[in-house]
C-alpha positions in Angstrom: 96.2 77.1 54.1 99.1 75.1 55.4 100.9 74.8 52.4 100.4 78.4 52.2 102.1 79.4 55.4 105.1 76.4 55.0 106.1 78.6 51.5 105.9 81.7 53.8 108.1 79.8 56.0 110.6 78.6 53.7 111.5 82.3 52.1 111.9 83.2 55.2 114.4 80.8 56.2 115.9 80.7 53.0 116.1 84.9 53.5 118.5 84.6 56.7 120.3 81.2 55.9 121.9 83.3 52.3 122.2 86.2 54.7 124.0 84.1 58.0 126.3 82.4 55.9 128.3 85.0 53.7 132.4 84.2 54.1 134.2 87.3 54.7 137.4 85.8 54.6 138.4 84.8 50.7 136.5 88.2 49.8 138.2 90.5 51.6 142.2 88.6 51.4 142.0 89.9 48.1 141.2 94.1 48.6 142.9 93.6 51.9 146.6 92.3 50.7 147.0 94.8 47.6 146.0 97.5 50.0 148.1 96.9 52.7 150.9 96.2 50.1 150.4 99.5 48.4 149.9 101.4 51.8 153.5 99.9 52.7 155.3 100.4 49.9 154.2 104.3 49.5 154.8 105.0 53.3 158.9 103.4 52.2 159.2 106.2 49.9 157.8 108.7 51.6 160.4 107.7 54.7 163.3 107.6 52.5 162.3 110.7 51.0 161.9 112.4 54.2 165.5 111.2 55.5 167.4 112.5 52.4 165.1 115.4 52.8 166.4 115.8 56.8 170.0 115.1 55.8 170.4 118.2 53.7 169.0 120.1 56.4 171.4 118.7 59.0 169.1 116.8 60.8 169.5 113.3 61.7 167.7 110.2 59.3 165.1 108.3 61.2 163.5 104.5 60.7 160.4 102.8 61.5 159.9 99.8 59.6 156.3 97.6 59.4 157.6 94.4 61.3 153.6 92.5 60.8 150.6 93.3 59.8 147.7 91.3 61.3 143.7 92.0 60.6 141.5 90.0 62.3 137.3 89.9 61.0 134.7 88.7 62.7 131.0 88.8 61.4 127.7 87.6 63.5 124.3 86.9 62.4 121.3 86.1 64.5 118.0 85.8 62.8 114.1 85.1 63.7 111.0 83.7 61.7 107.7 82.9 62.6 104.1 82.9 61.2 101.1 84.2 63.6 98.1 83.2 62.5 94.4 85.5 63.4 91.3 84.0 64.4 88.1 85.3 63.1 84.7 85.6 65.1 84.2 82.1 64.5 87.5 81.1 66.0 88.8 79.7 63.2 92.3 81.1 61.6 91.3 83.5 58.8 95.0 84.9 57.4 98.6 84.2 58.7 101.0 87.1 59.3 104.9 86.4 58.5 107.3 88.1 61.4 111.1 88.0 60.6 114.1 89.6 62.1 117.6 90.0 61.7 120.7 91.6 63.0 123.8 91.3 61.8 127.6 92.3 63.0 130.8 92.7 61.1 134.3 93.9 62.9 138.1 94.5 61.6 140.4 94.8 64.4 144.1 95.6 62.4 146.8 95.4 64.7 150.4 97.1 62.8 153.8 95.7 65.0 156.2 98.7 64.3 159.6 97.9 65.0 162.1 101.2 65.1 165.4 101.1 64.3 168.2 101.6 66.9 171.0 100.6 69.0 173.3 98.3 66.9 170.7 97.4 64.5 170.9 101.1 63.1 174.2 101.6 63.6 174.9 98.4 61.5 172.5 99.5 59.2 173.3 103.6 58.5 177.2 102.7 58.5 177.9 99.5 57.3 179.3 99.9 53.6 177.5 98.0 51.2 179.0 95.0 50.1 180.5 94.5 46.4 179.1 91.1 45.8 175.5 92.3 46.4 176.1 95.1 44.0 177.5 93.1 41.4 174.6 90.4 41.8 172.2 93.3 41.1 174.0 94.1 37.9 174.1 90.8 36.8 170.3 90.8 37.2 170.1 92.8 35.2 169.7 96.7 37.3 171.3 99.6 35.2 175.2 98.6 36.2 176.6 103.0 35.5 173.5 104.0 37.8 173.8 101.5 40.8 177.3 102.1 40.7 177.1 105.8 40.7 174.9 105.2 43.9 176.0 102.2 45.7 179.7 102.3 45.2 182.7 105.0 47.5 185.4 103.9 45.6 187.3 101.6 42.7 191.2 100.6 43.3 191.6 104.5 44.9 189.2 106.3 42.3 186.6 108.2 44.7 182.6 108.6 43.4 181.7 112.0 44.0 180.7 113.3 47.7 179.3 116.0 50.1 180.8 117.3 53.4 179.9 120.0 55.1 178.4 121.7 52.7 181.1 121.1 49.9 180.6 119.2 47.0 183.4 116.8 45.7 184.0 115.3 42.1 184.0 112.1 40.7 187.5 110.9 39.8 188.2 110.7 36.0 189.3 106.9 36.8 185.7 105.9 38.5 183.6 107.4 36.0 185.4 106.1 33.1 185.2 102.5 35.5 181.3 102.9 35.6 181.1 103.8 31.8 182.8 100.5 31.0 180.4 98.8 32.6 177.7 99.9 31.0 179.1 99.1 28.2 180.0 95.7 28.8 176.1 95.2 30.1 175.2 96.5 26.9 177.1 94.4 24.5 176.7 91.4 26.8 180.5 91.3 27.6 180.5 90.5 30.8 179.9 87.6 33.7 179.8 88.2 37.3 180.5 84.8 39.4 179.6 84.3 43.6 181.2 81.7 44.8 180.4 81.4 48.9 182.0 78.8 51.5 181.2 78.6 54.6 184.8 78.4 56.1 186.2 81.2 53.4 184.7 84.6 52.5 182.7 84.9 49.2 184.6 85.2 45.9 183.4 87.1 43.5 185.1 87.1 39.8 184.0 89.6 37.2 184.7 88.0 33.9 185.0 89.6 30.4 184.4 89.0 27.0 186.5 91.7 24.6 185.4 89.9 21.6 182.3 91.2 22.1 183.5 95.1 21.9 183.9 97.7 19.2 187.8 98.2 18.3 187.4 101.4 20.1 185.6 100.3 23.0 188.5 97.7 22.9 190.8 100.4 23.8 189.1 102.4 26.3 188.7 99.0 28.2 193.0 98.4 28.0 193.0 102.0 28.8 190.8 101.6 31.9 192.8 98.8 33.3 195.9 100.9 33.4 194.5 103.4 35.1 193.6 100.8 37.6 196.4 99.3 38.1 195.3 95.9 36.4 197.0 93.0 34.4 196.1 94.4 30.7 196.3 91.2 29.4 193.7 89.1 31.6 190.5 89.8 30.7 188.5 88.0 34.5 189.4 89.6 38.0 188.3 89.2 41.4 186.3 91.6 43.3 187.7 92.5 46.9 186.8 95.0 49.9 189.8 94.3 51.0 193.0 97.1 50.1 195.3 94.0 51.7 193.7 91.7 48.6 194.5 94.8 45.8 197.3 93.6 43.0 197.0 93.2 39.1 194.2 91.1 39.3 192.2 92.3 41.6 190.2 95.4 41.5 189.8 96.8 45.1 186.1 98.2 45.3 184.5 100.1 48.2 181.1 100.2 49.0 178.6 103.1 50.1 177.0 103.3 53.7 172.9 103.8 53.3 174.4 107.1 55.2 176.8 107.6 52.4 174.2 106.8 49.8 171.4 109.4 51.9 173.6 112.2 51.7 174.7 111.2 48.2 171.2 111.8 46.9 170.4 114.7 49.5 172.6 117.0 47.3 169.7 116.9 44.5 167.3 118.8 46.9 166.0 122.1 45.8 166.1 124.4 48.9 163.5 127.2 48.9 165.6 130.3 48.8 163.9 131.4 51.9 165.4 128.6 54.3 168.9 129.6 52.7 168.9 133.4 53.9 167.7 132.4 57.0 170.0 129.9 57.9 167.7 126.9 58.5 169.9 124.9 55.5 173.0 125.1 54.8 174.1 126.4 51.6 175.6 123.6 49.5 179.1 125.0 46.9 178.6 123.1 43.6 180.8 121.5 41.7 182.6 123.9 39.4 182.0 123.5 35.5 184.9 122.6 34.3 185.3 120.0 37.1 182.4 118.1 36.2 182.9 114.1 35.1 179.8 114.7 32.7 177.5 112.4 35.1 174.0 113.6 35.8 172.9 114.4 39.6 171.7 110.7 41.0 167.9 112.5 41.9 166.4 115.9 41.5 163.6 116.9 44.4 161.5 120.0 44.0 160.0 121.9 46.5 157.3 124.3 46.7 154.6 126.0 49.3 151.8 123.5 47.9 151.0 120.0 47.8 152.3 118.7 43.9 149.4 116.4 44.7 150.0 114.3 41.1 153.6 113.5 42.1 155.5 110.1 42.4 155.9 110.8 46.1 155.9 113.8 48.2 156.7 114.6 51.8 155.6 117.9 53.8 158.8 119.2 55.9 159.3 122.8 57.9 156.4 123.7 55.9 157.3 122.7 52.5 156.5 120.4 50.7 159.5 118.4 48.6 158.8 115.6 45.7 159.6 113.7 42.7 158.0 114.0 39.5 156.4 111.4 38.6 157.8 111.9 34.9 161.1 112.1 36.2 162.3 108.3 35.6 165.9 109.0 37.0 165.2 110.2 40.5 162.6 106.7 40.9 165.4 104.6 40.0 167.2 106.3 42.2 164.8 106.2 45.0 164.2 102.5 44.3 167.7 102.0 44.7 168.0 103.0 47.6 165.3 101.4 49.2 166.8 97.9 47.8 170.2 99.0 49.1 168.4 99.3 52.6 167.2 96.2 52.5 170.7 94.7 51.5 172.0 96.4 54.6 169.5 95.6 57.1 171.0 93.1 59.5 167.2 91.3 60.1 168.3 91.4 63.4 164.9 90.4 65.4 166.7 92.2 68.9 165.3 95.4 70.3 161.4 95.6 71.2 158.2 96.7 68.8 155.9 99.1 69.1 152.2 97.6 68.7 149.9 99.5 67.5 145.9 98.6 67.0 144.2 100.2 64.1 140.7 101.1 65.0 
């Protein structure tokens, strides 16, 4: 009968030690940082796509950005066993009855530090132009050189990239689009180098280097052709990169970079405005380019809009009612929109001024 009630026992024991001693931890690390890592990185596009979005209706672009992310778990277990054994009429113990309990307790306390963007930190961030040598880095990364160009770059030794004011579309300049088409070109073929050099008592160099061998005869010619129109020595074939019109000659070409404001309304002009917010005012009525103005570039992003919720789209923000995507087919408008999240992290000062807002997630 002993050895009867000590197996009782044991399963009992053995019952709430498996139970008290499960790890939360390891487990939930894993669902836990691919979650919040998805959560994060669809609530970026839905906030950029808001702000081009707010832009083409004259309103004003707003940040928030997910400064930390902290989850905290606790689990308790407290557990009782015990075996009651039942005298008979004789007084002597007849059976044993097993009595177990057990209460357990898990708990996620999230805490999300929001930090909003303002003061200096936003004006440094809407209006300081992005910087060549980033850009370039990025195409010699390999990113689409004609496509981050299109978006991140004003202007080339004078040549403007197309812009929007005040309702007014303005075209690219023969000079800049022919510029970005050479570069793709030279990506293509593999004709080109782009060299950083940084110091810490001069300002970064950067030399963009290239390899005519590598071209067609014809591509030859549009490249000599090209440099002409820049202003550049025809017979060097490596020039330095400058933000600087002081630094512009014959062998340097003078590039100007976009503001994330610059880049926001950029993009803003692919919106498709329900017709209804048109007549009534609440948007401004954007002129188009003419026709026979056009440099033969594609719009940088296309965003439809409709009454409904897409619901299958790559992202998709509800605004004045509406509700305004991308297509998730439309492979374009994501670069785009991917661009322009990496340009916003090229231009953010990481300045760690200016308070957070603290927000526990029950």
């Amino acid at each position: 009968m002993r050895l009867h009630r000590g197996f009782i026992l044991c399963i009992i024991v053995f019952f709430l030690v498996t139970n008290g001693c499960t790890r939360v931890g390891p487990d939930m690390m894993y669902k836990d940082r691919f979650d919040y890592t998805t959560a994060v990185g669809d609530s970026w596009k839905e906030q950029v796509l808001l702000n081009i979005v707010r832009i083409r209706y004259s309103d004003w672009p707003t940040f928030v950005t997910v400064d930390q992310i902290i989850t905290a778990y606790t689990m308790e277990h407290t557990g009782t066993a015990r075996l009651i054994g039942k005298r008979g009429i004789s007084d002597v113990l007849t059976n044993d009855q097993a009595e177990a309990g057990w209460v357990g307790k898990f708990a996620e306390r999230p805490t999300i530090l929001y930090k909003p963007l303002s003061g200096e930190n936003y004006v440094n961030a809407m209006l300081t132009p992005a910087k060549p040598a980033s850009v370039f880095a990025l195409i010699e990364s390999g990113w689409p050189a004609d496509h981050l160009s299109r978006i991140a770059l004003r202007s080339v030794s004078g040549n403007f990239n197309s812009s929007a004011q005040y309702g007014v579309m303005h075209r690219t300049d023969v000079a800049f689009a022919q510029f970005i088409t050479m570069l793709k070109v030279l990506q293509a073929a593999d004709a080109m180098r782009v060299s950083i050099r940084k110091n810490e008592k001069k300002p970064e160099t950067v030399t963009l280097r290239i390899f005519p061998e590598k071209l067609t005869i014809n591509q030859r010619s549009d490249l000599r052709d090209l440099k002409q129109r820049l202003g550049l020595d025809v017979s060097k074939n490596s020039f330095g990169i400058v933000n600087d019109s002081d630094f512009h000659n014959q062998e340097n070409v003078f590039i100007q970079g976009r503001s994330l404001l610059q880049v926001l309304v950029a993009l803003s002009t692919g919106v498709q405005i329900p017709e209804t917010h048109i007549s009534s005012r609440v948007a401004p009525p954007l002129k188009p380019i003419p026709e026979k103005d056009m440099s033969g570039l594609l719009p940088l992003m296309e965003i439809q809009s409709g009454s409904e919720n897409p619901g299958d789209a790559y992202v998709a923000v509800k605004y004045l009612g509406m509700w305004f995507w991308i297509d998730k087919t439309d492979h374009f408008s994501k670069r785009s929109l991917q661009y322009a999240l990496t340009l916003i992290t090229l231009l953010d000062s990481n300045n760690k001024q200016g308070g957070s807002v603290v927000i526990p997630v029950n």
